[in-house]
N, C-alpha and C positions, 0 to 999 in steps of 0.2 A: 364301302365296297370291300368284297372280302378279296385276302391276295390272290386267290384262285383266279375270281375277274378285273384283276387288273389288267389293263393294254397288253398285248402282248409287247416282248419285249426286241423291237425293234428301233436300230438305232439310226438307220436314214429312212428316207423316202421309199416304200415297194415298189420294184417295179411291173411290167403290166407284163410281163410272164408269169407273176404270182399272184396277181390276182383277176388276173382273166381267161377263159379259158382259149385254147389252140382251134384257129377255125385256117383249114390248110388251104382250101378251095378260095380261087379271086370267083368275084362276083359274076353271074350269071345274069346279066337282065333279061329280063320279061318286056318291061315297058319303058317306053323312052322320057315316059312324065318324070318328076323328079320327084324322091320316093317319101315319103312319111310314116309317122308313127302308125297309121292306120293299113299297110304294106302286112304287117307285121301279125294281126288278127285270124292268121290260120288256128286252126286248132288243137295242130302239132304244138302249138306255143305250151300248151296245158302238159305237156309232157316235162317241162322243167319245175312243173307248180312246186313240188316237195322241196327240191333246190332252192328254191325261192324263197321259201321258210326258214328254212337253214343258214340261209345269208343273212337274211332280217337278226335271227334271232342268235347270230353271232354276236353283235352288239349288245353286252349284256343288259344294257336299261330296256332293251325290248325283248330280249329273252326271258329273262325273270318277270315282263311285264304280264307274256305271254302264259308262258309256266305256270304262275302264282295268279294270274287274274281269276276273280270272284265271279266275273260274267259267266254264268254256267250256260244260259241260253246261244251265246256266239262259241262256247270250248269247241275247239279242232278235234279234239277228244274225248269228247262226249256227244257232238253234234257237228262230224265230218261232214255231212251234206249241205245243212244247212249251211257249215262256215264256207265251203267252195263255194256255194249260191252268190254268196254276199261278196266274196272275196269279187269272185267276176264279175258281179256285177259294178262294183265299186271301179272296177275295171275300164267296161264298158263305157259308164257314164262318165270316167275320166277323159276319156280319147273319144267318144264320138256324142256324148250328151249335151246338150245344153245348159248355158250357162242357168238357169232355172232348177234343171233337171241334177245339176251340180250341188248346187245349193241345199234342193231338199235332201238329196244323200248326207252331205254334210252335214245336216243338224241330225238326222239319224244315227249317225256316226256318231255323233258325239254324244247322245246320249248313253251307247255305252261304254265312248273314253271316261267320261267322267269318273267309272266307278272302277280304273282303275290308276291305280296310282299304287307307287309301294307305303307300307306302316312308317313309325316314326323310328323307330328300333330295327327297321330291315339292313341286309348286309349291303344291297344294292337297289339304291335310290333309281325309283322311275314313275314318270307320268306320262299317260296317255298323250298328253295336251303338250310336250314335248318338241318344240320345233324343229330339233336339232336330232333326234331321231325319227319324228317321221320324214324328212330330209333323206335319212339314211335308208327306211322302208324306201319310199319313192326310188329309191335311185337304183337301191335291190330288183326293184318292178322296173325299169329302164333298162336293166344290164340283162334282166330275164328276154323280155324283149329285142332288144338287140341279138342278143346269141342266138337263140333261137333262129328268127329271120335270115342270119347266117348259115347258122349250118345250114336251114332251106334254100337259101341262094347263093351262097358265099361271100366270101372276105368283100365289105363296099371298101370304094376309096375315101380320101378324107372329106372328099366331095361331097358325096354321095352320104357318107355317116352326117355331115353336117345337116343335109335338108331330112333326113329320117329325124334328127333329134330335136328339130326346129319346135314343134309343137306337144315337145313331151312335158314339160311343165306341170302341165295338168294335171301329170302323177299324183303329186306334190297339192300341189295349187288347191284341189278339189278340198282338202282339208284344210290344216292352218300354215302351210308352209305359204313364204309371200313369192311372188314371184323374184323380188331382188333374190333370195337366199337360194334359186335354183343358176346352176352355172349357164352363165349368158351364150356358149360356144362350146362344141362339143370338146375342144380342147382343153378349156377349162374344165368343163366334168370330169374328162379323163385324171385331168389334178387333182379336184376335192376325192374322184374315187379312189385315188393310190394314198393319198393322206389320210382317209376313212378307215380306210383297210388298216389301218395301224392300230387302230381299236380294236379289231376283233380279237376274242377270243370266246371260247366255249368252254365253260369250268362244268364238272359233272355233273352240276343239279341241270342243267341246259342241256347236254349229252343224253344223259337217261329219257328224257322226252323227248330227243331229235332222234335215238335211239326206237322209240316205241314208235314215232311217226312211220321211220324207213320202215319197219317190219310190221305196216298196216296194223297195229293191234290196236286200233278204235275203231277195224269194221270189222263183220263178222265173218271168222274165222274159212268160210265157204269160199269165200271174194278173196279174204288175205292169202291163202296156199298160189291160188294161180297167177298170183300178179306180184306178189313178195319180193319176187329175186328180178322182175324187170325192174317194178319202182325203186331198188336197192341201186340196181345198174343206172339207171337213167339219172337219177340224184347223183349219184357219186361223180358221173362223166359231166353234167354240169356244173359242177362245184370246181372252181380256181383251187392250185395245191393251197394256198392261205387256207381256206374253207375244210379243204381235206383234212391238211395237216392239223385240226383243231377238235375236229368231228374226231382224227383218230381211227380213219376209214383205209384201207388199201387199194392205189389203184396203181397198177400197173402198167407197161407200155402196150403190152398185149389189149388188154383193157381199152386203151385209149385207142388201139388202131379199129377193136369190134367197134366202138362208138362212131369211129368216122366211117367206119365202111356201113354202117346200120342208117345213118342220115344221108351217106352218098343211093341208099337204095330210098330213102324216104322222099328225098328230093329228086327221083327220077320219077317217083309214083305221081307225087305233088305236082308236075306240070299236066298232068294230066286229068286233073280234077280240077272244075272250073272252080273260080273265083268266088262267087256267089254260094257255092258249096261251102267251102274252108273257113268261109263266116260268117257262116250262118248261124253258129252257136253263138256268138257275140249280139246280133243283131236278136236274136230271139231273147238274148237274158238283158238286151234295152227294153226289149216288148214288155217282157214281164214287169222292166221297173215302172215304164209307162204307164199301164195298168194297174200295179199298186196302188201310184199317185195320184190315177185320175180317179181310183175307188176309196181313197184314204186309208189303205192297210200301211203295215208296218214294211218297212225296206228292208228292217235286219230283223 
């Protein structure tokens, strides 16, 4: 590993101002059930997708894995569509698929972890097959999740965060992570995630490509001009200052008050649109996986 990505250099434990973002609002219920990761499946949630990236591929055995991988068929950068397809879908069949419908994801997935892995001679060693980074991924996908849900609802209690996080596992699970190595209580997650966080950093080769992500240049420049400077905004305001601070990005207090006043107008829209609306994009990209697997096409 080169000294660029080494750990950042952190000398206790972070805590959860730094690496979580600010949700100002207490919780607003809707429903009296007790809530789940499946709550969570608006389509508002895809608005933090780029953040989401960016968290992942902080950790540099999965950003160089990213970056440098051979897979041209799955590149974010070469095949944005496709990879959002898979990305949700993998999603999907994590939180609401069968344990069947799991499975076959998973061996499609791994056909193309397989090919990626770092050389013998690279600066920074990484494999697909990796427990302990896709650990890290998973939990990225968790905190994406959570935030989200929040700003749409508000701040849960510890209550309330416990039964949302009861069955997220599956993030994780779906591929090789075991269920012992996922934190058994949302309190424990909360500690692997601020211990985690002490890994990240972003050295330049990982910048330049988290870089060309914000500013859309893997789609065509027609698409990129009118959505550039939201996906820029909306990345940044999901991202923890740990996140920021690494990316190298500026955000302000000003910054931070459009973001909250932009989600207190998204969540007044949001009760207003039923239920069966908001995910129905989730539910259509199961259908799709269903029908792959019952016609034997490819998943990825």
């Amino acid at each position: 590993m080169t000294a660029a990505a080494h750990p950042s250099e952190h000398t206790a434990a972070l805590s959860k101002d730094r690496t979580r973002i600010h949700i100002g609002t207490a919780h607003r219920p809707v429903t009296k059930r007790p809530l789940a990761l499946t709550d969570a499946l608006d389509f508002w949630s895809f608005a933090g997708a780029a953040a989401n990236v960016a968290m992942q591929m902080a950790r540099p055995g999965v950003g160089y894995g990213v970056a440098e991988s051979k897979v041209e068929s799955g590149s974010l950068m070469r095949h944005p569509w496709k990879r959002a397809r898979t990305t949700t879908q993998y999603l999907a069949v994590a939180i609401i698929g069968t344990e069947q419908e799991r499975l076959a994801y998973r061996e499609a997935v791994n056909v193309a972890h397989r090919q990626v892995h770092s050389a013998p001679d690279a600066p920074v060693k990484y494999n697909a097959f990796d427990r302990d980074l896709q650990l890290w991924v998973a939990a990225c996908l968790y905190i994406g999740f959570e935030d989200t849900y929040q700003l749409l609802q508000g701040r849960m209690s510890d209550e309330q965060a416990e039964a949302f996080y009861v069955s997220s596992s599956t993030l994780g699970t779906t591929l090789q992570v075991t269920e012992q190595m996922w934190p058994a209580t949302r309190a424990e997650f909360d500690q692997y995630w601020n211990k985690a966080c002490e890994q990240v950093v972003i050295d330049e080769f990982v910048r330049d490509y988290l870089n060309d992500l914000l500013n859309l240049r893997m789609i065509h420049w027609g698409l990129r001009l009118p959505f550039r400077n939201l996906l820029k905004f909306l990345t940044i305001g999901f991202l923890a200052p740990i996140f920021r601070e690494q990316l190298q990005v500026e955000w302000t207090s000003t910054d931070q008050r459009r973001f909250e006043h932009l989600f207190v107008f998204v969540a007044f829209v949001n009760r207003f649109i039923p239920r069966f609306l908001r995910h129905a994009g989730t539910h259509s990209l199961m259908a799709d996986v269903r029908r792959r697997i019952r016609k034997h096409k490819n998943l990825i």
